[in-house]
Every structure is written in C-alpha cells, then in structure tokens.
N, C-alpha and C positions, 0 to 999 in steps of 0.2 A: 443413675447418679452415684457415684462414687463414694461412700463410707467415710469417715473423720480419719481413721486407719488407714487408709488406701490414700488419701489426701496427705495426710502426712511422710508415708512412703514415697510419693512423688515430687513431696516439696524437698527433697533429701537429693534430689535429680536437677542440676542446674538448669539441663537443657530444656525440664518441666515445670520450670517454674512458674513462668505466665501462663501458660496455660492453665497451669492450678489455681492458681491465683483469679483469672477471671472465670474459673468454673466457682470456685466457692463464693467470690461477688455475686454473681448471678442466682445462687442459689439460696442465699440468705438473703437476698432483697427479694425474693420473690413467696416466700413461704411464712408465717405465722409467727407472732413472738416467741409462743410456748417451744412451738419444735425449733425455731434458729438458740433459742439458749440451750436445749437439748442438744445442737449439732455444735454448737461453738463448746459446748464440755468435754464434748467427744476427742476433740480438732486438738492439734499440740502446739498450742501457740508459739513457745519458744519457737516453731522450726519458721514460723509465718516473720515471728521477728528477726528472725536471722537472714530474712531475705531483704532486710534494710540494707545490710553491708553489703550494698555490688555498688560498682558503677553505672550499672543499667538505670537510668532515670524511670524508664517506664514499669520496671520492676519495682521499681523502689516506690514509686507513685501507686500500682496497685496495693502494696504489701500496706500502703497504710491507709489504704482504701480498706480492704477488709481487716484491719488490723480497728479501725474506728465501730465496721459490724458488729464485728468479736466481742469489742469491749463494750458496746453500747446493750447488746445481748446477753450481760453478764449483770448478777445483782452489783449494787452499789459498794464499792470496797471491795468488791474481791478480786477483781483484777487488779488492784493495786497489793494487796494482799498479798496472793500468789505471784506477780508476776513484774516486784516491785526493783529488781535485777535488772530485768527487761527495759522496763520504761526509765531505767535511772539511764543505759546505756544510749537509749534512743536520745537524752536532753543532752547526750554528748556526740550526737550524730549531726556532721555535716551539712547535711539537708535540712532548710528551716520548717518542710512540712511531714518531716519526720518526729523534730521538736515539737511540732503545733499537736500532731497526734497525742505523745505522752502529755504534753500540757494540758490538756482538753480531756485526757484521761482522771487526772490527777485530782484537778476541779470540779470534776464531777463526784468524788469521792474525796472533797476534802474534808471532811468533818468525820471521817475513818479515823481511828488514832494510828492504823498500821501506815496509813499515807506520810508521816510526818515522820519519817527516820530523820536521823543526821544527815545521813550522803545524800538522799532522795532532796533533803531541805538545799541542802548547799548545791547541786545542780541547779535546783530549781531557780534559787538565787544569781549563778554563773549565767541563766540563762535572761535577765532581765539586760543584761550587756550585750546581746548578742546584734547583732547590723540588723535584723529582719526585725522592722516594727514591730509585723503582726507577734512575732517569738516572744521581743522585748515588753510587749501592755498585755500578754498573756501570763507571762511571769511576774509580772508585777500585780498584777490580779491578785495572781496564787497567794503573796506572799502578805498580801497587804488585807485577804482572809485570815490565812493564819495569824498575823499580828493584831488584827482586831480582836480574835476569838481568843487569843493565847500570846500576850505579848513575850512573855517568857521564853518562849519556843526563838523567834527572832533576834535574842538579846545575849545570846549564849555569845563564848570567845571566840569561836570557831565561825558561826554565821558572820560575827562580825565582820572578823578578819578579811571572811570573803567579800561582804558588802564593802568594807574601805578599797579592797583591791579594786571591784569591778570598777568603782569609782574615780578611778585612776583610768582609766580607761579614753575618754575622753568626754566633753560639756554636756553632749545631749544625754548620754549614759550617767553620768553625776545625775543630771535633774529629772530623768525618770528614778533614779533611789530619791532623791529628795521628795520624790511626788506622794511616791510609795510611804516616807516616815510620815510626810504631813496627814495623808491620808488616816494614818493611822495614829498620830497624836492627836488629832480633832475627834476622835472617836469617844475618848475620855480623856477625863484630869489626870488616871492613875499612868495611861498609856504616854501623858506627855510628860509626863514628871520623869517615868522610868526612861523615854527616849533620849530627854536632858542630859540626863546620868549616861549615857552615852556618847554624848561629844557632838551626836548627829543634828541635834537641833542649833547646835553654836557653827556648826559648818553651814547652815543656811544662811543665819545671819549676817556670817561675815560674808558671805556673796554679795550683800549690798553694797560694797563698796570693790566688788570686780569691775576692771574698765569694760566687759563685755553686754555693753549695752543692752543687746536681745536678752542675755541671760540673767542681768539684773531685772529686766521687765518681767520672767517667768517668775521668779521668786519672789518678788511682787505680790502677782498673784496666788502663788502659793500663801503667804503671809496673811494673804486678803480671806483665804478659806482658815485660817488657823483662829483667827480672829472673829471668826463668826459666833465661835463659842465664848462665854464668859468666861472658862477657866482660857482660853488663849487671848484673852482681850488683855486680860489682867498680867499673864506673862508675860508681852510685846510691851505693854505701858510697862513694867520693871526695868525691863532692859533697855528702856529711849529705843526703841524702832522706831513709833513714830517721831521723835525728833528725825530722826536720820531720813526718813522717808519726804517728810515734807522739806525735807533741807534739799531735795532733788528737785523737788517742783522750783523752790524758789533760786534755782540757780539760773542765776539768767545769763550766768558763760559761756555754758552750755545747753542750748537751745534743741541741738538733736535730742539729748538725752529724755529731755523735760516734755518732749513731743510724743515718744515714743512710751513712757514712762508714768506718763499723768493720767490717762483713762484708772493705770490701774492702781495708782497712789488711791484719785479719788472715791476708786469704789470701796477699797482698804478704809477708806477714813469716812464712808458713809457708814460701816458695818460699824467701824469703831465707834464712831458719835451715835449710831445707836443706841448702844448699852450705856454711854455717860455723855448724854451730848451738851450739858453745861457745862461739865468739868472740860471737853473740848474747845467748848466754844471759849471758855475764860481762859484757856492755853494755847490754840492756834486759832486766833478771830481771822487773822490774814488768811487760813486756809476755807473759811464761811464766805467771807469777802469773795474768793476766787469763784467759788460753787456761783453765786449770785450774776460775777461777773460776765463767766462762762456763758449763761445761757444768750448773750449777744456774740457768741464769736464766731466766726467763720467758718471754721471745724466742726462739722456737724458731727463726728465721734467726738467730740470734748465739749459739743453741748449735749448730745442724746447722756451719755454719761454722766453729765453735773445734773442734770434733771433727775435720773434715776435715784441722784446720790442723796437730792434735798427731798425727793421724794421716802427715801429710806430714813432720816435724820426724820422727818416731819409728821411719819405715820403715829409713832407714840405721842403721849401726852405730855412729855418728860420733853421731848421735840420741839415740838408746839410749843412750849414756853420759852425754849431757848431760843428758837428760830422769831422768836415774835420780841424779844428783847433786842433784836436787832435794829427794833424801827425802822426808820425809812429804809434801811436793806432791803426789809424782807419785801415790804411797801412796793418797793421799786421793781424786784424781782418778779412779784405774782402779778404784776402788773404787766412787765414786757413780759411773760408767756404768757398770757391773756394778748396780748397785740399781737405775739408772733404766730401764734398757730394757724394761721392760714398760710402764712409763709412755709413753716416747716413744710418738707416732705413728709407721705404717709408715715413713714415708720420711727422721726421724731417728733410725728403732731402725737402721736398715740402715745409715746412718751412722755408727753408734755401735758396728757388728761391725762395719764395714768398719776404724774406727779401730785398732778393740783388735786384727783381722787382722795391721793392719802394726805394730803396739805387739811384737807375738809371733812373725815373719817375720823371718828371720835371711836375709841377704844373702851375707854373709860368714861361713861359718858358725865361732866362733872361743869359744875357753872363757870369755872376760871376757861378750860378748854372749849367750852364750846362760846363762849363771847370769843374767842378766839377766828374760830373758824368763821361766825358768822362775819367780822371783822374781815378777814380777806376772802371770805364768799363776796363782798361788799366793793370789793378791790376789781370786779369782772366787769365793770362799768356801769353805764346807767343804766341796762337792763340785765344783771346777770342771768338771771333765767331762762331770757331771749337766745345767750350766747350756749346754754348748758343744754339747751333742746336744743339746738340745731345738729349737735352733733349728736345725741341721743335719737334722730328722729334721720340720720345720716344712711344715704343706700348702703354705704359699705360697712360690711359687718364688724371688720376692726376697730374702725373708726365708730359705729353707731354703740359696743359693747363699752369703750374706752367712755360716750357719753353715759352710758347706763348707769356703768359705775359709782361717777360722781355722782348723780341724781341718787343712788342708793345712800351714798354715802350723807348726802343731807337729808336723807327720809327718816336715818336711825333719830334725827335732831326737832325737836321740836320749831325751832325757828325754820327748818327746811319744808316741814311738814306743810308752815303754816305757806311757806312758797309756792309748795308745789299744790296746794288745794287754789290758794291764790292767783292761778298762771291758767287762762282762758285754754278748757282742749284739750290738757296736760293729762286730766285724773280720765278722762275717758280715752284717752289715746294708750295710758297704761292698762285699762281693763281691756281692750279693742281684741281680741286675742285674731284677727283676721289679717293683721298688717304684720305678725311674724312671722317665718317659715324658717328661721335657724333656730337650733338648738340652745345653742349658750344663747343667744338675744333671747328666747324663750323663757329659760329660766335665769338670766337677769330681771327682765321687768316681773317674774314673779317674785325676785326678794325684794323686789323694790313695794309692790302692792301686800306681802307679807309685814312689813314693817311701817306701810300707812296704816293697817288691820289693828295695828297694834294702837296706834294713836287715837286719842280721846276728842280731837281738833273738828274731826267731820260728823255730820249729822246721821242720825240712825238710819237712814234709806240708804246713804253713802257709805256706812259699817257694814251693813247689811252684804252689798256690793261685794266689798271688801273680802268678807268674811267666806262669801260663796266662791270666789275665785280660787282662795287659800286652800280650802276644802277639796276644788277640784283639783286642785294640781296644777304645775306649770306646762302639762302638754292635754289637757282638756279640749276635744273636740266635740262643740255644740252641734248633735244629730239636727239634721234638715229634713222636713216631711214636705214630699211631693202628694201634692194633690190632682188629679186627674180630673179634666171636665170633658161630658162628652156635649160636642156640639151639633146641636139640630143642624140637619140638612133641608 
C-alpha cells in the first residue's frame, strides 16, 4: 500500500488520479480510526482538493468521497482550521456535491471560532441561494447556527449586503433567508429585536400583502412559528399582523386566496389566543365564530385544523374561560364533534379526541375551570362515558391512545374520578394489564391508574390495587407457575 507521500506524488499525475483516489478510498474505509487519522495527516490534502477542478465527474465524485474520509478522520476544527482556503473555494465549486462536502465539513466544526472567518461566512451565505435544495437547507442550517449562537456574527454590513443580494435572486431563495431570520428570531427576544434593527423582519411582513398567493401562505407560516413565543406574540400584536391576517380570511372576493391561506391564518391565531385568548376573543369573535363553524365544513384540512386550533385555545385555563363565554357556541361546537366522530376519517376522528382531551384537561386544577370541563364533559350526551370507553377500549391503537387520553385527562379531576369508579368494568379493565400489548397504550393507562392512586374517592382494597400497579410500573409482567401432574396409568 502506498505511503501519504507516494499518494500525493501521484495525485500531482492527472492520468493517476482515480486511480489514487480509489486506492486511498479503499484504504481508509477499510482500516481503524486511530491509524486512518494517522494516514489522513500524513496525505496532502490540498492536492486531493485540487482534484475537484476537472471536468471529469467521476473524479470529482471520488475526490469528495475521500475528501469527506479525510475530514471525518481529522479532530473537530482542524480541517477547517488548516484547510479553511480549501473548503471556502470548494462553496464556490460548480458541483452541488462538492458544495455539500465543505458544507458538511463546516457543520461539523461549527462552534470552532477558526470556522467563522468573514469570506468562509459570506460563501457560506452565497451558498443558501444556490438551485440544489440539498446546497441551499445545508447552508441555511450553517448559518441559522451561527445566528442563534452569535447573532452578531450575521448582522455585520458585509453579511448583510450579501444576504439582500442573494435575496434578489428569486421567491423561493427570498424565503429560504426569511426562514433562516425567523428561525433565528424565535430563538430569543434579544435575536429579534437586533433582526428588527435590520430591516429583515419589516421585509417579511410586507410579504403579506404580495399578490403571490403560495408565497403569502409560506410567510404565514413562518409568522405562525415567530408567534409561538411571547416576545413574538407581543411584536405581531404591535404591528396589526394580526388585523392584516384575518382580513384575508375574511375576504370573501377572494375565495382562492382564503382556501389556500386559512389552515395557516388559523393555526397562527390558535398559538396567538393561546398566550391572550380573551384579549382575542373581545377583538376578533368573528375569527372564534369561524374555528366553531369550520368543524361542520366539507374540507376536512379546515376542519382537522380548526379542531387542532380550539383544541390549542382551550388547553389553558385562561382558554377554558374564554371559550366557555361563548355560550351556546361552544355548546353547539363540542356537541357536533361529539356527533361527528364516527363520520370523520381516522386521522381527523383522532384529532377530534385529541381536541375535546385538551377542551377537558385541567392545567391548573381550580373550582371555576373544572365546573367548566365537567359542564362540556356533560355535553357527550346521555352517556358520556359510554362514548369515552368506546374509543379507549378501540383495536386501533391511534385511535384507542386518543381515547386514553381523554379518560386521563378527567382522572386528574375529581368529578371524572368519581366517573370513572362509577362506569361498570372500567377500574378493572385499566388494571387488566393482559389486554395491552403497545407500548404508548401501556403507559397511558398507567397515568391514567397513577392519578386514580392519587384519589381519596375509592375504598382501601381499591387504593391498595392502585397503589401496587404504580409501584410495578407500566410494563409489569405477572410471572405464571406451571404446575406439572403426573397421571396414574
């Protein structure tokens, strides 16, 4: 086998190139971590990357085949280190899996401070614009690290300049950099404040008034993640976003728009009435009105969505009182999903218990919220319980997990407690440990019989019960003793 010396004198030899090249692949895939970084220190890299610039694809495809060895065989940061020349010229290489290599290099030693030059940063940037997906969400990766870790580093005149230009580029390239700043404004208050102070956050927002429909629905969603945090909740409510957002739902001129557009208004406005959802509800009731209405509409994406969204709105207790000042609204609501769920299809019935879960999930467990829940626990018809085991006690495991739920969720509640001791079959079908064989279904019914354990409602033999399930754990297998008889002949 040939010396790192003698490999490198032949990579100097065009007409020896593959052939070098798949001698040293083979020999570093086939040998020991300790001796391949001992052979990759030896090896002169440069001359491996110099075999990027041919024409030859198959050249160029090995060189970064062992070019990923090399680097992978090298501690953390020091092929960026040393060889940080190399990889800047590679994110300016024609070929997108010559880019993929320095990218993939780069990432793996980003928290190097030598990784993070200026020129190394500003290709890296050039290279979120590039046509090749995989190039472009590798580079936005990179960059949207660095900006979390070191906003400062991103916000320089120079980075900028680049990022406005890529941006120029054209729509899908604009909204992977906008994906990139959101990413890294939701990370902190201090990240979106400083992004402000760049311009980059006011160019989102005026997107919402681009006629390019798809692209207004991406920034949508982007909006809808910025928003998930308190300090972005509070920035979107300054600026009327949401006026502007629900003025699209309500445009009924415009019909395409509002079709394409509304799954992701209404997830935006479930996160937002999260964090104030009375202050929402006494500012857009028409957009409560709609969530309620939705769940009778045709469009099983704009009702799987409006469920998830009242289901988000209604987990809190803050929720729960808004959503319950609606009166007959709500009334009417948890009523038709209680009728529709055999209609739905599997994966908006699950939706539809996962809602009415958090509708009846008490956070805070407190005497206003839980008259509450017991109130539209009440709303399931004249047996709700009837209707809450059926699906808890369901073959299919999505569906039987989605009933589990809810039964947990009124086990944390004394009136649920007093249900579920009340309901023929029920308390011994949760201790039964014989009739699960899933995992998750396993330890659901064990939170479920964890928080009966907890209750003062059942009798000391039934605590007892309780008490010894909790103990063993939720994958408790009761040993069986065979007995042998021998029988007279």
């Amino acid at each position: 086998m040939a010396a790192g010396s003698d490999w490198s004198q032949r990579l100097l030899q065009e007409d020896l190139r593959i052939p070098t090249l798949n001698e040293i692949k083979e020999h570093l895939s086939s040998i020991p971590q300790d001796e391949a970084s001992n052979t990759v220190k030896n090896l002169d890299l440069p001359l491996v990357f110099d075999c990027l610039n041919d024409s030859n694809t198959e050249q160029v495809d090995l060189a970064c085949e062992v070019l990923s060895l090399c680097m992978n065989n090298l501690s953390l940061g020091e092929s960026t280190s040393k060889y940080s020349v190399s990889l800047e010229r590679a994110l300016n290489h024609p070929y997108p899996a010559v880019k993929l290599v320095a990218l993939n290099e780069i990432e793996r030693g980003i928290h190097q401070e030598e990784v993070l030059s200026p020129t190394l940063l500003i290709s890296i940037v050039r290279c979120i614009g590039d046509n090749d997906i995989a190039v472009g969400k590798a580079a936005s990766d990179i960059i949207t690290l660095i900006g979390v870790s070191d906003i400062s580093l991103i916000t320089t005149n120079e980075v900028m300049a680049v990022l406005h230009e890529v941006m120029t580029i054209n729509d899908v390239i604009r909204l992977r950099i906008y994906e990139v700043v959101v990413a890294i404004a939701k990370d902190s208050e201090n990240n979106l404040v400083t992004l402000v102070s760049t311009g980059l956050i006011t160019l989102i927002l005026e997107e919402l008034g681009n006629p390019d429909v798809l692209l207004r629905m991406n920034v949508v969603e982007l909006l809808t993640q910025l928003g998930l945090s308190m300090f972005g909740f509070y920035y979107l409510s300054e600026k009327g976003i949401l006026d502007n957002l629900f003025a699209i739902v309500e445009d009924e001129e415009d019909p395409v728009t509002v079709q394409l557009c509304e799954p992701g208004i209404l997830k935006f406005f479930g996160h937002m009435a999260h964090w104030k959802p009375i202050e929402l509800l006494s500012k857009y009731p028409k957009l409560f009105d709609r969530l309620f209405s939705n769940i009778e509409s045709s469009d099983l994406i704009i009702v799987g969505v409006s469920l998830d969204t009242l289901g988000i709105i209604g987990l809190s207790s803050e929720g729960k009182i808004a959503l319950n000042s609606t009166g007959n609204k709500i009334t009417y609501a948890v009523k038709t999903i209680v009728k529709l769920l055999n209609s739905f299809p599997t994966d908006v019935r699950i939706r539809a218990l996962n809602c009415l879960e958090n509708l009846l999930r008490v956070e805070d467990p407190k005497n206003d919220t839980m008259q509450i829940t017991r109130r539209w626990f009440d709303l399931f018809g004249d047996d709700p319980m009837q209707v809450i085991v059926r699906y808890a006690k369901n073959p299919f495991s999505e569906i039987k997990l989605a009933g589990l739920g809810i039964l947990h969720a009124i086990a944390e509640q004394q009136w649920g407690q007093e249900e579920i001791k009340n309901t023929p079959g029920l308390v011994e079908y949760l201790l039964d440990r014989n009739v699960e064989n899933i995992k998750d279904c396993k330890e659901a019914k064990y939170e479920i019989v964890k928080a009966l354990a907890a209750s003062s409602l059942f009798d000391q033999t039934m605590a007892t019960k309780f008490q010894s399930y909790v103990s063993e754990g939720p994958f408790y297998v009761q040993a069986t003793t065979e007995v042998a008889y021998e029988q007279n002949e």
